[in-house]
C-alpha positions in Angstrom: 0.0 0.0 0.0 1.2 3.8 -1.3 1.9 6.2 1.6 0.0 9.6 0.9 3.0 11.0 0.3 3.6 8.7 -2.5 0.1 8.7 -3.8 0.3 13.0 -3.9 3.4 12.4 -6.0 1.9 10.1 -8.3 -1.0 12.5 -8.5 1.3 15.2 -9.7 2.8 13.7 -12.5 -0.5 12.2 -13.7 -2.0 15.7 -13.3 1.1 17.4 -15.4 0.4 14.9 -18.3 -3.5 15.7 -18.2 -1.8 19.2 -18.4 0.3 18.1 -21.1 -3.5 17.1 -23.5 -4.9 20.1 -22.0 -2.4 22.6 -23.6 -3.0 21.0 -26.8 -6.5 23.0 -26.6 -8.5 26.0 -27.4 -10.1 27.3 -24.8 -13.0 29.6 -23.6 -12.4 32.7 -21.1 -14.3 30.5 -18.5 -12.2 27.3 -19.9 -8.7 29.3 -19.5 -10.0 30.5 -16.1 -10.6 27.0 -14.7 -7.8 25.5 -16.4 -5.4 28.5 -15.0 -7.4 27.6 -11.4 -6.7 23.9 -11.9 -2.9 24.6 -12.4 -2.8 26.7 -9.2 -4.1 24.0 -7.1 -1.6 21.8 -8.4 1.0 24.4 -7.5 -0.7 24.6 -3.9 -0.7 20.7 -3.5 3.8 20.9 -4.2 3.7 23.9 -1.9 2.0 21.9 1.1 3.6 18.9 0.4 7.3 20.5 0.6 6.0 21.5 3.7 4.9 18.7 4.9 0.9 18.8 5.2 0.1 15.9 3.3 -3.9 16.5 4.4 -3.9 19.4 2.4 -1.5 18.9 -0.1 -3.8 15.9 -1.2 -7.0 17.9 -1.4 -5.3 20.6 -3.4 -4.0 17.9 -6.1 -7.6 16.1 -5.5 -9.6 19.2 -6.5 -6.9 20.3 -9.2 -7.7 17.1 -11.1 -11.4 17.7 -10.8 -11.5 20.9 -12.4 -9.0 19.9 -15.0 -11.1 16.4 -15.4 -14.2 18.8 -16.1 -12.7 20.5 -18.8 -10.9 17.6 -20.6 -14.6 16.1 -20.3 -16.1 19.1 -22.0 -13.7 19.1 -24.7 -14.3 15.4 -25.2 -11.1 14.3 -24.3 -11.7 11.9 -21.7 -15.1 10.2 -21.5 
């Protein structure tokens, strides 16, 4: 069984190669705005867990992937 700490990490990288599809995209304001948001959190989630506060390191990556899971579902990339 993962650690948090190694699931966050694993979270990041699979979050940087949704981020990787993402870019390939044309956005909306509203799109760019969430996507932008979704990056953030991401940011947030290395900034906690450098820190050490896995709790809330994992809810940032955890809500980063929704909103960038919302958009890649509007755009029909993932089902």
């Amino acid at each position: 069984m993962k650690t948090l700490r190694e699931r966050i990490e694993v979270d990041l990288v699979k979050f940087t190669e949704s981020v990787s599809k993402a870019n390939k995209l044309e956005f909306t304001k509203e799109e760019s705005t969430i996507f932008e948001l979704s990056k953030m959190y991401a940011q947030d989630s290395k900034s906690w867990l450098d820190k050490g506060d896995l709790d809330t390191s994992f809810s940032s990556i955890s809500y980063a992937h929704g909103l960038l899971d919302a958009i890649l579902k509007i755009k029909h990339v993932i089902e």
